[in-house]
N, C-alpha and C positions, 0 to 999 in steps of 0.2 A: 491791378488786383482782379479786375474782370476775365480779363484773357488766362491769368493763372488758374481761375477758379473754373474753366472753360476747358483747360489743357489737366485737368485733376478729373473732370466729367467725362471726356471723350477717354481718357485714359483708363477710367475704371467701368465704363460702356465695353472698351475692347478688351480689356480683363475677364469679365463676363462675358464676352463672346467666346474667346479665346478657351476657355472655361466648358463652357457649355459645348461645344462643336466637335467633340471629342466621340461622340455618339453620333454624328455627322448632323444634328440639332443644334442651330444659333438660338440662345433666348436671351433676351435684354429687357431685364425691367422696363415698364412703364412708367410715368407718374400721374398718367390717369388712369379713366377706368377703361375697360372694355369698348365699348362702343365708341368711345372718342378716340380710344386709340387706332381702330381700324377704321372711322371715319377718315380720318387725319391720312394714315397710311394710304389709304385708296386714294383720295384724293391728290397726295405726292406722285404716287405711280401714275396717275391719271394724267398728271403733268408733263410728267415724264415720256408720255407718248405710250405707253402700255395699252392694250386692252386688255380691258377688265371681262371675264369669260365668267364668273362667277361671283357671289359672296354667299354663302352657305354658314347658318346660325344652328348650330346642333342644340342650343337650352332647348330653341323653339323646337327643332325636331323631337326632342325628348318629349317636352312636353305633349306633342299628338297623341305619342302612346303613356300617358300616363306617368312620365319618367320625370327626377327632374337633374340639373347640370348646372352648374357653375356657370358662367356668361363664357363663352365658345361660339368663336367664329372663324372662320374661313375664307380668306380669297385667291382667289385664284385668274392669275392674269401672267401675261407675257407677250411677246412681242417676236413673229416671226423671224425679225433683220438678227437679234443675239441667240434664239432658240433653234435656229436650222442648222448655223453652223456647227453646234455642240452635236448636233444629229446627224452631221456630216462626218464626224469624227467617230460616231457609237450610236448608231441607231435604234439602240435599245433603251438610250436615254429617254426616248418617248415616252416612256411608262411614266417617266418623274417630270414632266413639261406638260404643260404650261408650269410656271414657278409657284409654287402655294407661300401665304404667308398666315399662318393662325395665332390670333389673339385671344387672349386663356386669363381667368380668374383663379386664380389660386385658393386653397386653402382656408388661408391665412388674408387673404382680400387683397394680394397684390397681385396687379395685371401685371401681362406676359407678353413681348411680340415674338416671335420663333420663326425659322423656317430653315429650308433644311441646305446643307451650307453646299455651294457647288461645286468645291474640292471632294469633300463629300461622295458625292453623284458621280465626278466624277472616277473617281479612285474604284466607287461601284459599277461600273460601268468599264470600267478598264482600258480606258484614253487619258492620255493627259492632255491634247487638245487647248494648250496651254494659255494663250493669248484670251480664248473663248473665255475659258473659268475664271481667268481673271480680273475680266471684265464684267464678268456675272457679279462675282465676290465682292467688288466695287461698287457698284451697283445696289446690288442688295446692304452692303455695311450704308450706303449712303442714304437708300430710303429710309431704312431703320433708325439711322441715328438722325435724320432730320425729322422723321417720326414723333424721338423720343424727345427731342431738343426742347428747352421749353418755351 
């Protein structure tokens, strides 16, 4: 019963990917909030051997001027051994490298993890560089969904 109720979870995680990527934007539900989520996040990619180049909290930046935002964050990390070769193929990919991942409040109060998908980038960029992306794509579905895991 656990593995089914596990195979119904990642199944409807990649539903919602699938979904959402259309605009070249992955977003997956969370089941927490904000800040744990992109704790959690960073900390996997940290794992993973990434360097972390940023986290960037736009509420806080709002709030300097007076503004205010839903809980919005930003990271930004990557890793030169997957992100050269994509730039060996379209060097224009630079613009979208290092990989960002933003973590977003909703609405309605349900967190967000997003980021933007590497077929995506790719196709933008106009390489298919094939091997690379889809090793990115892997990568990225894997952070995310152990992100989201509970």
């Amino acid at each position: 019963m656990k593995s089914l109720t596990r195979i119904v979870a990642v199944a409807a995680l990649l539903f919602t990917s699938v979904l959402s990527a259309q605009d070249g934007l992955v977003a997956v539900k969370s089941p927490m909030k904000t800040k744990a989520t992109m704790d959690k996040f960073e900390a996997i990619v940290k794992d993973k051997g990434m360097n972390i180049v940023a986290r960037v909290d736009h509420a806080a930046g709002a709030m300097k001027v007076g503004k205010t935002l839903r809980p919005t964050e930003v990271l930004i990390f990557g890793n030169p051994q997957g992100g050269t070769p994509l730039m060996e193929c379209a060097q224009s990919v630079g613009i979208d490298l290092p990989l960002k991942a933003l973590v977003w409040e909703d609405k309605d109060g349900q967190t967000w993890i997003g980021y933007n998908d590497p077929k995506y980038l790719a196709a933008r960029h106009k390489t298919e560089c094939t091997p690379v992306v889809e090793n990115m794509t892997k990568a990225m579905n894997a952070f995310v969904q152990a992100t989201v895991a509970p």
